[in-house]
C-alpha angles and dihedrals in degrees: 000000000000128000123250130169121242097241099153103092096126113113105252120226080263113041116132090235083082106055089049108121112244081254101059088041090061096047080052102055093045091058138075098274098068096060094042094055084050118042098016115023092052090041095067125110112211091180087079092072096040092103090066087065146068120258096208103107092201091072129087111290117249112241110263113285104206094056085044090055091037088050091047089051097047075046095069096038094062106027107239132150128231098279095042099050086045074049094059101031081066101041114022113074098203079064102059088038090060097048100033091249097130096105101051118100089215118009116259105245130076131212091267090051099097093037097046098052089044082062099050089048091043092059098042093060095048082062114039092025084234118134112210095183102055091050085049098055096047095042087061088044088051083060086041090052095048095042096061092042096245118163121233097214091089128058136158121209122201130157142219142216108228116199118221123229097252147122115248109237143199121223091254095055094037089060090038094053087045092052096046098044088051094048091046090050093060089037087059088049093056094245095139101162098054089058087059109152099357090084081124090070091058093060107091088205094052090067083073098054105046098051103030115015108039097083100146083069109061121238102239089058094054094054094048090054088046090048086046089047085047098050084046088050103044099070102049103059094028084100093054114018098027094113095044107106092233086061089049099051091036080061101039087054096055092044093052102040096034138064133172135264128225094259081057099255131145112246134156120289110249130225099268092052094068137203130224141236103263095048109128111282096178131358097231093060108039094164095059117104143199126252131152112202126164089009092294117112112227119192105187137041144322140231135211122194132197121206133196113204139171128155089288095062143271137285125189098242101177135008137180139208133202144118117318091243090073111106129225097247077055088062097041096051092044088056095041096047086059092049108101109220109276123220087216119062113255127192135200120204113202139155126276091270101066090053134105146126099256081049090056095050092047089048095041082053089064087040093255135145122214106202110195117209090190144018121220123252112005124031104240139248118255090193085071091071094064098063116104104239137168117268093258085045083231085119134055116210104170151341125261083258080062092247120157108253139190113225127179120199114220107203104184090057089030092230136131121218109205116195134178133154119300095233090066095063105037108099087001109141097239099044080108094059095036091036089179128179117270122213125173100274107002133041119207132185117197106212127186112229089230087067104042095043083049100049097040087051083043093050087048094068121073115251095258098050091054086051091055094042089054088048096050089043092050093057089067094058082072100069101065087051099053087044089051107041104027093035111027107232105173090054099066106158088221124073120212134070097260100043088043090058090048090060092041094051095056082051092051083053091053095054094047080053092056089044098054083038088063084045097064093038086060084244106108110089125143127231117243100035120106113235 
């Protein structure tokens, strides 16, 4: 299939949009429609996607690009699935007039249109590692950007946990489904033999009992029999299945949730063995991880947004996808290292998570400030910021009473121990804040160097700014609300950490659609600006 751009946008002598009564045209301009041909639709850059297709010119045309991204867009905003959007594109006029369909006798896109070009991006991006989509995205909310007069010197960064369409699983049931799966995968290829003795695993009944009903037998004995089944399994197919991914997770689950005896035996692995985040949490989604945060277990991905605000609004101007597993400071230093280095100054104001000194330094390098608005764990003392301290706060030169004190900095736990006679801080003013601990002849206060860095940088801004900076920060912690709840993002019909971005980008498009929409309407202001 060869690649051709989508040029005929001209209405023809007989497109539909003419014969619209004045007062259809007027309903037409006052909806959505009207915004999205114009600011998204033409906007968008189909050679981008030129490298998923064929340059001979002899072969069949691809179907036009642009039409295919704005329908998986309007997609998102509405949420439709595939047949329902194809449903609209042919009946609903708002529709072809978004997309400059309105001359086409039938549109120009099939029911295995949209499948058909997430695979091929899909696939480009398991081989060269680019993601169009996701170029593609940022480069409409760049126009976006500039077209509501946003500045790009001020950005805020905030994350978010994705839950993967899965099925949580015990250990019993993960190594069941792999063997199964496994055992089902030679029995289709008409290897019978092979499949000798584990004809249980081809019942789809017998899944349940095993794992659920059969409680006069324990549990522990009917995982060690599935692992057993698995090791006998394991070396009769490896010659000819050994590449098959059943065969590989099947493989990966034994190795992560299994150890040996010392008979040599393979048995489950027990609680103080441990097992890591990244171990297999469902077979039909290898790539999902592990992670607990804020007491809630997420088994899945995580998003980070980047958002580019001024008094006229926001615009989600970069995101990024990965494993959960993936921290916050990962995400910052991905984003800063592809910054070039700006002749105005730029800041990013972000949470507590995403700080550190190496992240200060990046960020200083590209002439950008990262501003945080929280530290993680313990709220920390203000009274820290009225020590005297070296320049590195490494040292510790008085109190805030102005007392000479001693201070060691421990590098390996990253810490400073302050210490100074008892009688100096019993009856002193601040031995609340400090609430040090008070031996006989000497006090002493433990402090970690993330809190003391972040509160000396805090007491160095003037009470408004750091208001400001808090407003402007909270702004962002909308954003994974409206993702989630308007546009479902834990409920992706697709399983997998690239065809779930691909979905996540089109939502994050959406979004950027609404928020240009509110512009227009004279609705989109951010908070924490003053006008």
């Amino acid at each position: 299939m060869s690649f051709v751009r989508n040029d005929c946008q001209q209405l023809s002598l007989f497109d539909s949009l003419g014969f619209l009564s004045q007062r259809k045209l007027q309903i037409l301009n006052k909806s959505w429609a009207k915004p999205f041909s114009d600011y998204i639709f033409t906007k968008i850059d189909e050679m981008i996607f030129a490298p998923l297709y064929s340059q001979n010119s002899n072969s069949r045309p691809n179907a036009p690009i642009n039409v295919i991204v704005g329908c998986l867009i309007l997609k998102e905003l509405n949420g439709l699935t595939d047949d329902e959007i194809l449903e609209e594109c042919e009946c609903d006029f708002r529709y072809q007039y978004a997309l400059h369909t309105t001359s086409f006798e039938n549109q120009p896109i099939s029911d295995r249109s949209f499948s058909r070009f997430r695979q091929r991006v899909y696939e480009y991006e398991l081989v060269t590692g680019e993601d169009l989509i996701h170029t593609c995205i940022t480069d409409l909310a760049e126009q976006i950007r500039k077209f509501m007069d946003i500045s790009p010197m001020i950005k805020r960064m905030d994350s978010m946990m994705i839950e993967s369409n899965i099925k949580h699983m015990s250990r019993l049931e993960l190594i069941y489904t792999c063997v199964s799966n496994l055992v089902c995968t030679i029995d289709r290829d008409g290897a019978h033999d092979l499949v000798k003795g584990f004809e249980e695993y081809l019942d789809p009944n017998n899944r349940n009992q095993v794992v659920y009903y059969k409680q006069d037998i324990p549990q522990s004995e009917r995982l060690q029999k599935v692992i057993d089944d698995a090791a006998k399994l394991l070396p009769l197919c490896e010659e000819d299945y050994g590449e098959t991914t059943d065969y590989q997770l099947l493989v990966r689950a034994i190795s992560e949730q299994c150890k040996k005896d010392e008979n040599g035996n393979t048995i489950p692995k027990s609680k103080g063995d441990g097992m890591g985040s990244s171990v297999l949490q469902n077979p039909s989604d290898p790539d999902a991880t592990y992670r607990s945060k804020a007491g809630k277990e997420h088994r899945g991905y995580v998003a980070n947004i980047v958002e580019t605000v001024n008094a006229n609004g926001s615009v989600v101007t970069d995101y990024d996808y990965d494993v959960n597993i993936h921290s916050d400071q990962d995400f910052i230093k991905e984003h800063l290292e592809k910054q070039p280095v700006t002749n105005e100054h730029e800041a990013i104001i972000v949470d507590g998570a995403y700080n550190s000194e190496e992240i200060r330094t990046l960020a200083e390098t590209k002439n950008i400030s990262v501003l945080s608005t929280g530290l993680m764990g313990q709220k920390p003392k203000k009274i820290i910021g009225k020590f005297e301290m070296s320049e590195d706060y490494k040292t510790v030169f008085t109190c805030p009473e102005g007392h000479e004190v001693n201070s060691t900095y421990y590098e390996s736990r990253d810490q400073l121990r302050i210490s100074l006679p008892s009688c100096h801080c019993n009856g002193c003013p601040h031995q609340k804040e400090c609430n040090p601990s008070l031996g006989k002849r000497v006090a002493s206060l433990l402090l970690p160097m993330k809190t003391i860095r972040a509160e000396k940088r805090n007491s160095e801004l003037d009470p408004e700014t750091r208001k400001m900076i808090g407003r402007i920060r909270n702004g962002v912690e909308t954003v994974p609300s409206v993702i989630r709840n308007k546009y479902l993002v834990d409920t992706m019909p697709v399983r997998g950490k690239l065809r779930t971005k691909l979905f996540f980008g089109f939502k994050v498009a959406a979004l950027n659609f609404q928020k240009l929409r509110r512009f227009m309407d004279g609705k989109e202001l951010c908070r924490g600006f003053a006008l």
